[in-house]
PDB file as gemmi writes it, atoms N, CA and C in Angstrom:
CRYST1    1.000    1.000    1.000  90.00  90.00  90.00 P 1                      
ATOM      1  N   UNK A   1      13.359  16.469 -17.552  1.00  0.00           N  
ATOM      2  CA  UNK A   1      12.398  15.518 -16.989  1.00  0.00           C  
ATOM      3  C   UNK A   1      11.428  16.243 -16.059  1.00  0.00           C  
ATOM      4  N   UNK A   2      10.530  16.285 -16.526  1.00  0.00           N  
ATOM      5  CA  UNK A   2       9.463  16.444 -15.874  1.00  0.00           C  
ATOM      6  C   UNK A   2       8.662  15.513 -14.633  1.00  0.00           C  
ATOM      7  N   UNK A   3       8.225  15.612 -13.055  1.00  0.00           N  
ATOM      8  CA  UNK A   3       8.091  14.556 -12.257  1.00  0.00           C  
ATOM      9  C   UNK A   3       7.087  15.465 -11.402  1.00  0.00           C  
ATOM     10  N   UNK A   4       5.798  15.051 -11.647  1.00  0.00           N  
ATOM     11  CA  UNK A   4       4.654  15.374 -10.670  1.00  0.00           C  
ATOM     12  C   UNK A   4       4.415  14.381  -9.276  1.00  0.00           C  
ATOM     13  N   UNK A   5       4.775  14.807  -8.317  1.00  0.00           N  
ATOM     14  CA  UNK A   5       4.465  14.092  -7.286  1.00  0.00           C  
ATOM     15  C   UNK A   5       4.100  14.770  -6.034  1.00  0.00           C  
ATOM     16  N   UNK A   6       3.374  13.952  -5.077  1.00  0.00           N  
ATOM     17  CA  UNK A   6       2.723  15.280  -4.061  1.00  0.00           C  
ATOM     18  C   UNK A   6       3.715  15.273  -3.163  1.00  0.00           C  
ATOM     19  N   UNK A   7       3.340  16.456  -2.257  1.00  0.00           N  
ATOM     20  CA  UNK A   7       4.823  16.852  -1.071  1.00  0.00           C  
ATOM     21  C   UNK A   7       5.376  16.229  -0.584  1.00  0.00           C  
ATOM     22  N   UNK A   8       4.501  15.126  -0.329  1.00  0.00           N  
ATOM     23  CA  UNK A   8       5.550  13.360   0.576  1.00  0.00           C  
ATOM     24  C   UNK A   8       6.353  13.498  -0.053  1.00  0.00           C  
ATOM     25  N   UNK A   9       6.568  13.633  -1.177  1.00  0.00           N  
ATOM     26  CA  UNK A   9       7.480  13.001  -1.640  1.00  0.00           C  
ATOM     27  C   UNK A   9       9.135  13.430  -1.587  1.00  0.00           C  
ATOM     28  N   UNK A  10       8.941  14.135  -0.955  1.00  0.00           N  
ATOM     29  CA  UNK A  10      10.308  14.960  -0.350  1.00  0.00           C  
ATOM     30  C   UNK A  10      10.491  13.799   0.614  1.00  0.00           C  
ATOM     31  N   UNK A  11      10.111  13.635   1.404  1.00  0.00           N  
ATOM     32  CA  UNK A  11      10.214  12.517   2.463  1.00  0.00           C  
ATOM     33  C   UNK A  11      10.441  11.026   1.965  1.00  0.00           C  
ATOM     34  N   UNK A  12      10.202  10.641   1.601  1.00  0.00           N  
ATOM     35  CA  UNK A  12       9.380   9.411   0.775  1.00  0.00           C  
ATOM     36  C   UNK A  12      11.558   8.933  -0.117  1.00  0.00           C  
ATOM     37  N   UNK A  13      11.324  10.374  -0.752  1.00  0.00           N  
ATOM     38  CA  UNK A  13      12.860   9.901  -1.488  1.00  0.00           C  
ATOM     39  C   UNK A  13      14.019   9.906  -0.398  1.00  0.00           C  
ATOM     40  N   UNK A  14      13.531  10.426   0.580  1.00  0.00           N  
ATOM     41  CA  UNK A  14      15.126  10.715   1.766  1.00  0.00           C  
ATOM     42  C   UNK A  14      14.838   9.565   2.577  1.00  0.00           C  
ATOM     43  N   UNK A  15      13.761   8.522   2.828  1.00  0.00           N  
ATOM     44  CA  UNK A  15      14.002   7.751   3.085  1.00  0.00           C  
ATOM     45  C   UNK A  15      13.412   6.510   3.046  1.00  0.00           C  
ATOM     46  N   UNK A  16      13.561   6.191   1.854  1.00  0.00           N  
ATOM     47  CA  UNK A  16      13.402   5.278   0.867  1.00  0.00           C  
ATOM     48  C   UNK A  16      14.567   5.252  -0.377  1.00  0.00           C  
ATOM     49  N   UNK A  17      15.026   4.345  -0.572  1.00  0.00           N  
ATOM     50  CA  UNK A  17      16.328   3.881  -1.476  1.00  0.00           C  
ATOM     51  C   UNK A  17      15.865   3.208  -3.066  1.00  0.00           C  
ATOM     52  N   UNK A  18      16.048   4.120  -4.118  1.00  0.00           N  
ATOM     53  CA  UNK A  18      15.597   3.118  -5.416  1.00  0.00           C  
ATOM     54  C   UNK A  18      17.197   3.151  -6.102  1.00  0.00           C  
ATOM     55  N   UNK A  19      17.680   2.244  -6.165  1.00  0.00           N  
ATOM     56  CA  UNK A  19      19.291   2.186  -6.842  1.00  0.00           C  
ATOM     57  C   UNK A  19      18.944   1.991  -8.379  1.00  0.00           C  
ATOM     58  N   UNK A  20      17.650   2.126  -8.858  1.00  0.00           N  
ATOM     59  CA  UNK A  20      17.665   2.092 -10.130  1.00  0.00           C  
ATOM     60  C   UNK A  20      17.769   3.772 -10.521  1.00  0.00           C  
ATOM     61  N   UNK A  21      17.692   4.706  -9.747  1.00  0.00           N  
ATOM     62  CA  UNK A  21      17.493   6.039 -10.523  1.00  0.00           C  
ATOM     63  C   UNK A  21      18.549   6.796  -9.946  1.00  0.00           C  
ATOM     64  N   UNK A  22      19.095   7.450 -11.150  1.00  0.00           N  
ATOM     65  CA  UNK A  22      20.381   8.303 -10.939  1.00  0.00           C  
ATOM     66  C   UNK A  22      20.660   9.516  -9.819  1.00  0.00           C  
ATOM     67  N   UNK A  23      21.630   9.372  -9.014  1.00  0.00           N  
ATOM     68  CA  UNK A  23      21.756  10.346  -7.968  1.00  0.00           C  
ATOM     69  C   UNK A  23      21.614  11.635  -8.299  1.00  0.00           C  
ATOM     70  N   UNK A  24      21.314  12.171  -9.825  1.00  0.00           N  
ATOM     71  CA  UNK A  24      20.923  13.707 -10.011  1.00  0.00           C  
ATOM     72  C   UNK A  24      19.544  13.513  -9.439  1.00  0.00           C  
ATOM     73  N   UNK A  25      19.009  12.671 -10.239  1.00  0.00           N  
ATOM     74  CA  UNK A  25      17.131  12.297 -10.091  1.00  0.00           C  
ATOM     75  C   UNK A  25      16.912  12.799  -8.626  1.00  0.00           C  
ATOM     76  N   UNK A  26      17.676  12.485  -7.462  1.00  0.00           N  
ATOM     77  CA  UNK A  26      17.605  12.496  -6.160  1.00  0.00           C  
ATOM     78  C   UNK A  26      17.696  13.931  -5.589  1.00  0.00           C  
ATOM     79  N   UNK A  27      18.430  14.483  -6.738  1.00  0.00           N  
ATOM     80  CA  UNK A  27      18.846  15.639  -5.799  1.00  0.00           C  
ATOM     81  C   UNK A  27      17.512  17.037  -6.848  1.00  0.00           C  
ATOM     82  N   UNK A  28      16.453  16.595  -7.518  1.00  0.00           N  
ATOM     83  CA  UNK A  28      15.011  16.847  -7.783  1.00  0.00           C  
ATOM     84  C   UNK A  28      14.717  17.284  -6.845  1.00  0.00           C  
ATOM     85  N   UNK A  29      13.861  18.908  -6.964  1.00  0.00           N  
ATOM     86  CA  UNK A  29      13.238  19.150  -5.647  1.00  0.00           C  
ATOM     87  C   UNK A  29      11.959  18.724  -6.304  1.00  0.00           C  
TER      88      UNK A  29                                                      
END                                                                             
């Protein structure tokens, strides 16, 4: 899987919660 997103987004996933996407997805740098 491929996932383009800008640098927030390091932030953005640590704190913010989506229980639809799998805890590997999370651990995406």
């Amino acid at each position: 899987m491929i996932i383009n997103l800008p640098d927030n987004w390091t932030i953005i996933k640590h704190t913010t919660i989506f229980p639809e996407y799998p805890k590997d997805w999370w651990e995406l740098e």
